[in-house]
N, C-alpha and C positions, 0 to 999 in steps of 0.2 A: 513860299511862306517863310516869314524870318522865323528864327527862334524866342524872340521878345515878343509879337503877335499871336505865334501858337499856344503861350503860358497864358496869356492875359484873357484868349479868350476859354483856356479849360478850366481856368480856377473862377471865373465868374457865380457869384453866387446867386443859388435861386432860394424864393419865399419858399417853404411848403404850407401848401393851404388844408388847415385843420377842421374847416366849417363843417367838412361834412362830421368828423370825427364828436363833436362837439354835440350837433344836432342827435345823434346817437346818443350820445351821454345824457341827454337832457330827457329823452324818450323812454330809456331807460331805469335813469331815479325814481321820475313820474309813475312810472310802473309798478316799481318796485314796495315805493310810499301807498299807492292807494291798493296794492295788491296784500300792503303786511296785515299781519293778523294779530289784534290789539286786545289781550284777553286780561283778567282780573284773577289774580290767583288769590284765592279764599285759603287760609290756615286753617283747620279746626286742632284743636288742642285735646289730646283724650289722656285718659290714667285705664292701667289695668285695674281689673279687682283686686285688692289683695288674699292673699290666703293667712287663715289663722294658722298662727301656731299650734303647737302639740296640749295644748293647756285644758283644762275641762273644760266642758262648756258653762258660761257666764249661766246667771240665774236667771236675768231678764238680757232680752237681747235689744240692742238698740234699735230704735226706728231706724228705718231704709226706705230710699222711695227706688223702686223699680219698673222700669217700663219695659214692658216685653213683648217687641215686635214682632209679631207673626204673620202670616201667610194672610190670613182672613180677618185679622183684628190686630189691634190694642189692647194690653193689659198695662192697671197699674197694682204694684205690690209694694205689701210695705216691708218686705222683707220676709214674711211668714204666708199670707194670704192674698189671695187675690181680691181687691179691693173696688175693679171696675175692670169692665169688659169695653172695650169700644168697637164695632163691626165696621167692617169696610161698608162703605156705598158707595154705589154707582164705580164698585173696581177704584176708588181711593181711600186712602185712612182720610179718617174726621179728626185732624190735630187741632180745630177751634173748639171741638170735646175734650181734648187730651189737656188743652191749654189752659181750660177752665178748671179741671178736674185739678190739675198742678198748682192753678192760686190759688185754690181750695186751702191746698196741700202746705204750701207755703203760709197760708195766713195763720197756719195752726202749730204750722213748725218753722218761725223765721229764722233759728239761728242755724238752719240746715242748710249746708253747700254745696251737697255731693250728691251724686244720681247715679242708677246705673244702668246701662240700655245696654238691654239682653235680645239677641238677633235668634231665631231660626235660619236654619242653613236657606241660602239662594235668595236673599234680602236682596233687591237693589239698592245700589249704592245710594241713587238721588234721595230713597227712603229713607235709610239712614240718617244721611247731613238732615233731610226736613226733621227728622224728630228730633234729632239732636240740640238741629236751633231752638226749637217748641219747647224743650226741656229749659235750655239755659233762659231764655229772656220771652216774655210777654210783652206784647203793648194791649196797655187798657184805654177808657175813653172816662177822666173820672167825672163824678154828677156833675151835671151844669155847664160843662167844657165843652168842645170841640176838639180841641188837641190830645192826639194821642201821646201817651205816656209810655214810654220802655220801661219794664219793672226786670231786673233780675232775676231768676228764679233758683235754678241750681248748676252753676257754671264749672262746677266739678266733674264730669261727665267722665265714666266707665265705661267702657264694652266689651259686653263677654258673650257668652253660647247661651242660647236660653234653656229652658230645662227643657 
């Protein structure tokens, strides 16, 4: 075997075939795509209470609307008193009582923006965000419509420890 015949045939070049590498890759994405998990993440935006200063107490105190989640019910407060009780049924709150009781609230007091939702220890979370929303916005049905209306209600929303 010459020396010019043994180079020519070891540097001969070969294809590599990728198809399988390829077919792989394609099985893969596809998996990967209908495998991903496509979730909506929700903000809610909240204010602590604040705390008064050292000052005497005012002579009349402002109206408050307060809702206070409990174990077995709904209360609403105006800041002094308890102003409605709403009971669980059938093991849920009734926030289409809460919600009414709130445009009540609002029709009486429109220039109010703030709320504050007062928990009992061991609240579940989903409880919470539901009142929360019920607090901020309504949709009503007005006379003679069919289309629902979003009304605002109190988009300022607090949370603190209930009494």
């Amino acid at each position: 075997m010459s020396r010019r015949h043994f180079y020519k045939h070891r540097h001969k070049e070969e294809d590599v075939d990728v198809t399988a590498l390829l077919n792989i890759l394609v099985v893969i994405i596809a998996f990967l795509i209908l495998s991903a998990v496509f979730s909506r993440i929700g903000i809610q935006e909240i204010n602590l209470p604040t705390q008064s200063g050292g000052g005497g107490m005012p002579d009349k105190l402002p109206f408050a609307v307060e809702v206070i989640l409990r174990k077995n019910a709904l209360e609403i407060s105006d800041g002094r008193n308890v102003v409605a009780t709403i009971p669980k049924t059938d093991g849920k709150y009734d926030v289409r009582k809460l919600s009414e009781h709130l445009l009540r609230i609002k029709a009486e007091h429109s220039d109010k923006e703030d709320a504050t939702l007062l928990l009992e220890p061991d609240i579940e979370y989903e409880y919470l965000i539901e009142v929360m929303d019920v607090i901020k916005s309504a949709e009503t049905r007005p006379a003679g419509s069919e289309a629902l209306r979003k009304i605002t209600l109190f988009p300022q929303v607090s949370i603190g420890d209930a009494p």
